[in-house]
DSSP file (Angstrom, degrees, kcal/mol; ACC not computed):
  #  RESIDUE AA STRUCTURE BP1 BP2  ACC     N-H-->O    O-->H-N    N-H-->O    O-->H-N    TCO  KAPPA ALPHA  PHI   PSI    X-CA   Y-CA   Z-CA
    1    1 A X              0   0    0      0, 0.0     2,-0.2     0, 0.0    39,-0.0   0.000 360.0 360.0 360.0 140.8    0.0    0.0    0.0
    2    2 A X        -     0   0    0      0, 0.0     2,-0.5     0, 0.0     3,-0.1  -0.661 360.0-149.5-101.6 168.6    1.3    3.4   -0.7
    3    3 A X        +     0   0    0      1,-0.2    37,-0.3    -2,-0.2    35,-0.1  -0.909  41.3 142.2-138.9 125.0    0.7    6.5    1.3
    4    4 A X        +     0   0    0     35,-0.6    -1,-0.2    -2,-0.5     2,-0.2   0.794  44.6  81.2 -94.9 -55.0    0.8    9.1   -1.2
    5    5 A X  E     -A   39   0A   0     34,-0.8    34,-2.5    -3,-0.1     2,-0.3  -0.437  62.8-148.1-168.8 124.5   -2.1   11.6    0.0
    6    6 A X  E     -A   38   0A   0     32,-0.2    73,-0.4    -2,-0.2     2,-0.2  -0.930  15.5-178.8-127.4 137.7   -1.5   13.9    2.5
    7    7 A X  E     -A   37   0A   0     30,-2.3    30,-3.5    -2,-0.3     2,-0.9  -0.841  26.5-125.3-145.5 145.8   -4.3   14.8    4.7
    8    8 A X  E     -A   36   0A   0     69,-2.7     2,-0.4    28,-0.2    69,-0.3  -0.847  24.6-150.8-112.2 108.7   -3.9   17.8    8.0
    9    9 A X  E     -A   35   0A   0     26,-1.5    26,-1.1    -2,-0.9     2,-0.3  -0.560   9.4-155.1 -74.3 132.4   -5.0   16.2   11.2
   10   10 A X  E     +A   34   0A   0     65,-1.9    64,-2.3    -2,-0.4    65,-0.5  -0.849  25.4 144.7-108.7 152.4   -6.5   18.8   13.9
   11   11 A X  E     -A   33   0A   0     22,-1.4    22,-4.5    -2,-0.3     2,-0.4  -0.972  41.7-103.6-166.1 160.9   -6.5   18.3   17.6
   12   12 A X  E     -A   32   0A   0     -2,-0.3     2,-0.3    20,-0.2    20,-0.2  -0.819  25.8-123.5 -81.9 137.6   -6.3   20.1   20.7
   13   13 A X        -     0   0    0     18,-1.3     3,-0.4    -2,-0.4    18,-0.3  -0.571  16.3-146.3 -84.9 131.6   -3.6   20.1   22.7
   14   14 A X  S    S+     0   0    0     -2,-0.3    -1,-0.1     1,-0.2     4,-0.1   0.504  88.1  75.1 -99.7  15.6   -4.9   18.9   26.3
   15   15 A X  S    S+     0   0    0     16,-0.1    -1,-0.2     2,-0.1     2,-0.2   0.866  72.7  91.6 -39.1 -60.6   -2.3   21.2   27.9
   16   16 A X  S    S-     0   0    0     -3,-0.4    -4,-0.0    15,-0.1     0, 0.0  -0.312  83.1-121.2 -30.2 102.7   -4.0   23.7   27.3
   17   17 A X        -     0   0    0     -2,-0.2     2,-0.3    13,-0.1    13,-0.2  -0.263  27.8-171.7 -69.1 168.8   -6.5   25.0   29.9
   18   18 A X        -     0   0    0     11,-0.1     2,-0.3    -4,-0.1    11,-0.2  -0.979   4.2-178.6-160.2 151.6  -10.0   25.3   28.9
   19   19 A X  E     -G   28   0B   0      9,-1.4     9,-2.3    -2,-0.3     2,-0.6  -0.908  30.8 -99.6-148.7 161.9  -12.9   27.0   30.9
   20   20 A X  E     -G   27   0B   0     -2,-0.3     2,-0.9     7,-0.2     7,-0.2  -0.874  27.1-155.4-101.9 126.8  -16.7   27.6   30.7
   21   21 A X  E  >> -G   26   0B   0      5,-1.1     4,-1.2    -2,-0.6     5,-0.8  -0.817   7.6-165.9 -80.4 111.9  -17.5   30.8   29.6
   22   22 A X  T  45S+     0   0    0     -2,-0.9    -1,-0.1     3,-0.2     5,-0.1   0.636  84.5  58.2 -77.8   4.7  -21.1   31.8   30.9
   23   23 A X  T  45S+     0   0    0      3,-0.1    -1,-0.1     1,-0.1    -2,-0.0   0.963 126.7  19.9 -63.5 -69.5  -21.4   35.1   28.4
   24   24 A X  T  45S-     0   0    0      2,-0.2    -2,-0.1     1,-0.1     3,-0.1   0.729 107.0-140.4 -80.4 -11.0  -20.9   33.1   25.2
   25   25 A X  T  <5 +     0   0    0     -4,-1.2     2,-0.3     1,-0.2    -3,-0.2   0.895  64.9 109.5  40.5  49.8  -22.0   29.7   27.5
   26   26 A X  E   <S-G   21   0B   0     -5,-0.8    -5,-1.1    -7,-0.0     2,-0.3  -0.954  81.2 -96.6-147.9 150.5  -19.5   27.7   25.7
   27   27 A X  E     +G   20   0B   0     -2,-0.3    -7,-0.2    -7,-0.2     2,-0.1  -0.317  47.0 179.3 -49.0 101.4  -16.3   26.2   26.5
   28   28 A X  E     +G   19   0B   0     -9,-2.3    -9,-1.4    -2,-0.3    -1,-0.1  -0.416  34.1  49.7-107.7-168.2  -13.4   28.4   25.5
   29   29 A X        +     0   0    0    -11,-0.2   -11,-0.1    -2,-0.1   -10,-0.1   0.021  55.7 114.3  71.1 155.4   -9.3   28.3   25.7
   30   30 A X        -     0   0    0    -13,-0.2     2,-0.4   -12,-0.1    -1,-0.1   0.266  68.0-106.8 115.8 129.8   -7.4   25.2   24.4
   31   31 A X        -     0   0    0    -18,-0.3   -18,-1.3    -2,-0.1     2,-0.3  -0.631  14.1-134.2 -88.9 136.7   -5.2   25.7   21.5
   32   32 A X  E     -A   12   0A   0     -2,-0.4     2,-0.3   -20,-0.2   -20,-0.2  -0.592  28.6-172.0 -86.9 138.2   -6.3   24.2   18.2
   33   33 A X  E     -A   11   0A   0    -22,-4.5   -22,-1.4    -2,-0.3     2,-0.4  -0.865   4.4-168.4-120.2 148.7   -2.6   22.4   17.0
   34   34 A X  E     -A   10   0A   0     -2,-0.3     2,-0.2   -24,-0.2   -24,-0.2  -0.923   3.9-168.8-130.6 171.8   -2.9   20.9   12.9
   35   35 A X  E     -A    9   0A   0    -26,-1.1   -26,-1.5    -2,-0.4     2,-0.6  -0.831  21.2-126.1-161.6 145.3    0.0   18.5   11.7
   36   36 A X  E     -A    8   0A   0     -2,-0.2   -28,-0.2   -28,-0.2     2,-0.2  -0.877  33.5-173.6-112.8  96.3    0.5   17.6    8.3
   37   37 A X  E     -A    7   0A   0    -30,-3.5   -30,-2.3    -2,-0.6     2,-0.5  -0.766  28.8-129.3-114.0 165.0    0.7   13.4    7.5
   38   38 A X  E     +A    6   0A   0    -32,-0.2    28,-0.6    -2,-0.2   -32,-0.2  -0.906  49.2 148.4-106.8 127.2    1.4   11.1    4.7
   39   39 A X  E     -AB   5  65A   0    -34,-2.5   -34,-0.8    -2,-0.5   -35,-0.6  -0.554  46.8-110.7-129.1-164.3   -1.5    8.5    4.6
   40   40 A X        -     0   0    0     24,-0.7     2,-0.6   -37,-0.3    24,-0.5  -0.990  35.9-170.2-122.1 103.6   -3.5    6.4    2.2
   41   41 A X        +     0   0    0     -2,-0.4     2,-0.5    22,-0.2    22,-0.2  -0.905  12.6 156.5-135.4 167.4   -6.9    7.4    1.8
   42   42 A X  E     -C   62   0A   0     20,-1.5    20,-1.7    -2,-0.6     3,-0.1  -0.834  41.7 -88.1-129.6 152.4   -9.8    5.7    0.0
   43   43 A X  E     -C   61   0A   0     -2,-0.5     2,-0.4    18,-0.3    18,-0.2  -0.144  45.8-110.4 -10.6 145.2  -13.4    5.6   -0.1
   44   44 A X        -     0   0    0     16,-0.7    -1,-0.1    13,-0.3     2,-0.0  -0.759  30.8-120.8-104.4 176.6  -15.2    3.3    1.9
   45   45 A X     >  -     0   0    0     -2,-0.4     4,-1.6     1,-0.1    -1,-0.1  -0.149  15.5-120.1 -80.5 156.1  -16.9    0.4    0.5
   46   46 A X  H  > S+     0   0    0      2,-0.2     4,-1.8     1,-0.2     3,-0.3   0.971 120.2  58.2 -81.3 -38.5  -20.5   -0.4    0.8
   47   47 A X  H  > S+     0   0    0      1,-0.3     4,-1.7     2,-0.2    -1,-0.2   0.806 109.6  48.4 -65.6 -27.4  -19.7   -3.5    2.4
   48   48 A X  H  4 S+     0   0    0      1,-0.2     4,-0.4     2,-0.2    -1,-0.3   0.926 115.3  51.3 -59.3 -46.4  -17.8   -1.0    5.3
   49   49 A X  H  < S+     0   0    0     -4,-1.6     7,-0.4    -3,-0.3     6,-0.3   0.759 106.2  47.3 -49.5 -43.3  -20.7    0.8    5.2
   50   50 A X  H >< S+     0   0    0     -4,-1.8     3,-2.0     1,-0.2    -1,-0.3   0.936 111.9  47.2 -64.6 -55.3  -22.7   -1.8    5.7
   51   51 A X  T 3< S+     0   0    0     -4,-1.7    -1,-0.2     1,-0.3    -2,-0.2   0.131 110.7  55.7 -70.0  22.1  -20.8   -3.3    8.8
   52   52 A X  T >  S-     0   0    0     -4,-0.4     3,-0.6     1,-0.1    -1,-0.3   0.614  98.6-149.6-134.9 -13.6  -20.6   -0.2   10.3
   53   53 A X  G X   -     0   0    0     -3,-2.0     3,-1.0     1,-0.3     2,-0.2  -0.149  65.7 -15.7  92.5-134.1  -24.4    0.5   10.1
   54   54 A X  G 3  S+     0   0    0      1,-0.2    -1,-0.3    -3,-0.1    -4,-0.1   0.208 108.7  91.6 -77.3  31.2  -25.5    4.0    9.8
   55   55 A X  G <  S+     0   0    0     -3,-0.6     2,-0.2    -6,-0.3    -1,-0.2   0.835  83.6  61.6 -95.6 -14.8  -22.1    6.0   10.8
   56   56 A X    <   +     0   0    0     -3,-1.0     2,-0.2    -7,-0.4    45,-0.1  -0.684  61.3 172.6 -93.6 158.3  -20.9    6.2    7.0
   57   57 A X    >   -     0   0    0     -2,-0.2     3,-2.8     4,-0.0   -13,-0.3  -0.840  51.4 -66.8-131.0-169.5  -22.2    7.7    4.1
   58   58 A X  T 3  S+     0   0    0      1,-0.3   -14,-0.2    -2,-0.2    -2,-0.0   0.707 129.7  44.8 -18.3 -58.9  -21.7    8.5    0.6
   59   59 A X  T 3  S+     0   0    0    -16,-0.1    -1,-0.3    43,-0.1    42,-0.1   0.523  85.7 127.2 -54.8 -30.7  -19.1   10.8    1.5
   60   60 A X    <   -     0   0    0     -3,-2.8   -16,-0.7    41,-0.1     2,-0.3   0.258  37.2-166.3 -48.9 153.5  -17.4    8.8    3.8
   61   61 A X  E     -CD  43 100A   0     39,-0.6    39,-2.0   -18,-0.2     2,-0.5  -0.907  20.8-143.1-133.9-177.6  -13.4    7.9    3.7
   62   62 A X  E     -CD  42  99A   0    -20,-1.7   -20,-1.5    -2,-0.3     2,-0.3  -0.994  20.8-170.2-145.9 110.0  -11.0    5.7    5.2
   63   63 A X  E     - D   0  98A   0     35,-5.5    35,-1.2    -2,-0.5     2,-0.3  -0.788  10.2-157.2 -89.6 161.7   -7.6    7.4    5.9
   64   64 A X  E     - D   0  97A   0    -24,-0.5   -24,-0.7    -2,-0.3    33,-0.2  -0.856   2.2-148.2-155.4 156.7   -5.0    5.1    6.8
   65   65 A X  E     -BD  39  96A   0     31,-1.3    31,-0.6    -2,-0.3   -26,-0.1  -0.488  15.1-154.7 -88.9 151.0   -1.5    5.9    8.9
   66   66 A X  S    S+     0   0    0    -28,-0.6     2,-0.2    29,-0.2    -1,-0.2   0.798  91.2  47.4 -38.6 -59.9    1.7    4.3    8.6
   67   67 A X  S    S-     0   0    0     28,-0.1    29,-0.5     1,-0.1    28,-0.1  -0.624 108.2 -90.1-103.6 169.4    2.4    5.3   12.3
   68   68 A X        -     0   0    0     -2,-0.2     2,-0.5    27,-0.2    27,-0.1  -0.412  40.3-128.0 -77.8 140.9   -0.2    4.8   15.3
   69   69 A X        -     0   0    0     -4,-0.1    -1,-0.1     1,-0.1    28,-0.1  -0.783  34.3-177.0 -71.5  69.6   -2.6    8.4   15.4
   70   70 A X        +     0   0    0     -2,-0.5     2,-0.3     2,-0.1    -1,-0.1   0.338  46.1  71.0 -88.1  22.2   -1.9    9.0   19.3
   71   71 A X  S    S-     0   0    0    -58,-0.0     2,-1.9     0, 0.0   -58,-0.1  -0.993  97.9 -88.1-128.3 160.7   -4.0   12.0   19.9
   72   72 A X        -     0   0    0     -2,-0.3   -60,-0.2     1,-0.1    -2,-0.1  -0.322  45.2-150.3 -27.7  28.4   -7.4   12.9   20.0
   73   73 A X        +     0   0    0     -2,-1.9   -62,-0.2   -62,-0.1    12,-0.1   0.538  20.3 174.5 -70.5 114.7   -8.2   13.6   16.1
   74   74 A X        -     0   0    0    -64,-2.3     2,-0.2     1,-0.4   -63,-0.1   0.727  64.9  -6.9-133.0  18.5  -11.1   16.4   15.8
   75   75 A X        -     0   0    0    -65,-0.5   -65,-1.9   -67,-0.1    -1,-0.4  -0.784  62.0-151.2-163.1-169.1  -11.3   17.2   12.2
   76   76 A X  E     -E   83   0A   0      7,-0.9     7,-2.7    -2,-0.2     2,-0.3  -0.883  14.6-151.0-164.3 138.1   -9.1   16.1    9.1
   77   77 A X  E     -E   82   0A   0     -2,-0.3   -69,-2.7   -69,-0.3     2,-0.3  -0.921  15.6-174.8-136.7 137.6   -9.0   18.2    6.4
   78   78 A X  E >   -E   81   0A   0      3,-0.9     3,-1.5    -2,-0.3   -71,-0.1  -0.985  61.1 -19.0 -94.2 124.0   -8.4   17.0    2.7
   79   79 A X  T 3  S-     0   0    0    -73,-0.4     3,-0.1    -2,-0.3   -72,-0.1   0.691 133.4 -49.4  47.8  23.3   -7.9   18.4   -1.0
   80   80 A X  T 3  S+     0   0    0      1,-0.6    -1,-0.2     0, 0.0     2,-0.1   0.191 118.1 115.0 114.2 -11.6   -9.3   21.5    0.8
   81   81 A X  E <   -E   78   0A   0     -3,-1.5    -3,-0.9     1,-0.0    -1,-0.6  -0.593  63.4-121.3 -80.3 157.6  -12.9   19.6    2.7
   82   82 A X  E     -E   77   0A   0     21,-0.2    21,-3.3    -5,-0.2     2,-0.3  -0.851  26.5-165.4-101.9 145.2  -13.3   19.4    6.0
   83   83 A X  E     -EF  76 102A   0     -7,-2.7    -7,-0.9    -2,-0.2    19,-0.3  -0.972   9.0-156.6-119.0 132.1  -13.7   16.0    7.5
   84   84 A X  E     - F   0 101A   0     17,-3.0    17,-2.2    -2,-0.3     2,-0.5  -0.836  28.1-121.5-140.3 146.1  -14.9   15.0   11.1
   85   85 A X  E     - F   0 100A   0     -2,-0.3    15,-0.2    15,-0.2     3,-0.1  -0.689  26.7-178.6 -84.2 137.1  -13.7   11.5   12.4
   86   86 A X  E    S-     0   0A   0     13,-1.4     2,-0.4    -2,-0.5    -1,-0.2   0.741  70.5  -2.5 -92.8 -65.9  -16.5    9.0   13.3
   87   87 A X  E     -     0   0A   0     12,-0.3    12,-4.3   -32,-0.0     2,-0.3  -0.936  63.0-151.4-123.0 139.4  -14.5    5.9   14.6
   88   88 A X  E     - F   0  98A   0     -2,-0.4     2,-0.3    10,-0.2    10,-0.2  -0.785   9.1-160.2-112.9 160.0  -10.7    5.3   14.7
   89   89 A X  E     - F   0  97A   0      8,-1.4     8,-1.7    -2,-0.3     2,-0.3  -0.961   3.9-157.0-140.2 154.8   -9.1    1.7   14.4
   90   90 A X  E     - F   0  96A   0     -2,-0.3     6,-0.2     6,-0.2     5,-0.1  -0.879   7.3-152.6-150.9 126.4   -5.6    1.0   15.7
   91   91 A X    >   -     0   0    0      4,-4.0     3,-2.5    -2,-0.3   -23,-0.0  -0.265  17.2-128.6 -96.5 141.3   -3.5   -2.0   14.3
   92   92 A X  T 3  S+     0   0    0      1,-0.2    -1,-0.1     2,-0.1     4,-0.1   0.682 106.0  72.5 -61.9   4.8   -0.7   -4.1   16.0
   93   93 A X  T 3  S-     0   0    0      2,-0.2    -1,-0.2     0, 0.0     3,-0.1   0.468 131.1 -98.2-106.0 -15.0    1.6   -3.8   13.4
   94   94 A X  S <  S+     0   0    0     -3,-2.5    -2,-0.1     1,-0.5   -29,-0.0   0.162  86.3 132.9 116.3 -39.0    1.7   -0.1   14.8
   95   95 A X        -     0   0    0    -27,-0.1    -4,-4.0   -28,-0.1    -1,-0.5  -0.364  37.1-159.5 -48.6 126.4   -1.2    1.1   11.7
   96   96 A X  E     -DF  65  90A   0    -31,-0.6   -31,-1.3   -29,-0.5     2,-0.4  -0.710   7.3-147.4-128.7-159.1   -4.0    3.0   12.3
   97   97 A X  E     -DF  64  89A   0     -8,-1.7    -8,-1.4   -33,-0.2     2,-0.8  -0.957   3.1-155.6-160.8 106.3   -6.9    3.5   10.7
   98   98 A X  E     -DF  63  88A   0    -35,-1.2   -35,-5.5    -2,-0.4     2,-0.5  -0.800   6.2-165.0-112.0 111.9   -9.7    6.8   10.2
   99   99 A X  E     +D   62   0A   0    -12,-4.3   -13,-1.4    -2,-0.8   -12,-0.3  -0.733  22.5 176.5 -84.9 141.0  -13.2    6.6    9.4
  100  100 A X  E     -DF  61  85A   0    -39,-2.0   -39,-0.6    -2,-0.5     2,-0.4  -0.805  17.6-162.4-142.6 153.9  -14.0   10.3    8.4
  101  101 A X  E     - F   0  84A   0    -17,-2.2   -17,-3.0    -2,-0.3     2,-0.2  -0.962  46.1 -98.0-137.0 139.1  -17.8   11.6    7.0
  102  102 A X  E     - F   0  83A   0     -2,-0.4   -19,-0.2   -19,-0.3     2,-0.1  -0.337  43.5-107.1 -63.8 136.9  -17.3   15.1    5.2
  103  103 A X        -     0   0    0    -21,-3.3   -21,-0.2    -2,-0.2     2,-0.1  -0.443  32.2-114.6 -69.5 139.2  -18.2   17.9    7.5
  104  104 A X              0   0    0     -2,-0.1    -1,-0.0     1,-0.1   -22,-0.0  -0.503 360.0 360.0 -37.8 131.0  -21.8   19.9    6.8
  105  105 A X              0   0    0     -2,-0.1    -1,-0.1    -3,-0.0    -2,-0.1   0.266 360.0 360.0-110.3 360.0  -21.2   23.2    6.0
């Protein structure tokens, strides 16, 4: 398998303190941190689709890493969409594995 296709993973840093604001009465603070990987990614299959019941659709992709993903993943963005992770899979061989649906605009 090659990993060709380069995809920017977003996440928060959980350093970062984070507090409720009651003005805007959402959670603010935390720094958003993006990193840039080389993956594989594909379309998923109807048969994923299937076994996965309703969390894919049409849109759906399947990134997948060379090296294990060890933080919290909370959007993906690729060829310029945004992508929001539904399930992550993580291999022994050290491979992981992102099920993504394209984000609503």
């Amino acid at each position: 398998m090659r990993y060709t296709d380069t995809v920017i993973l977003k996440y928060q840093n959980d350093k970062t303190p984070k507090r409720y604001d009651p003005t805007l009465g959402r959670i603010v603070g935390g720094k958003d941190w993006s990193k840039e990987v080389k993956c594989n990614v594909t379309g998923a299959s109807l048969d994923l689709q299937a076994k996965l019941g309703g969390l894919l659709n049409a849109t759906s992709l399947v990134v997948r890493f060379r090296s294990p993903v060890t933080v919290s993943v909370t959007s993906v963005e690729y060829r310029g969409n945004k992508y929001i992770p539904v399930t992550a899979r993580g291999y022994l061989a050290g491979r992981s594995v992102l099920y993504v649906n394209k984000a609503v605009k």
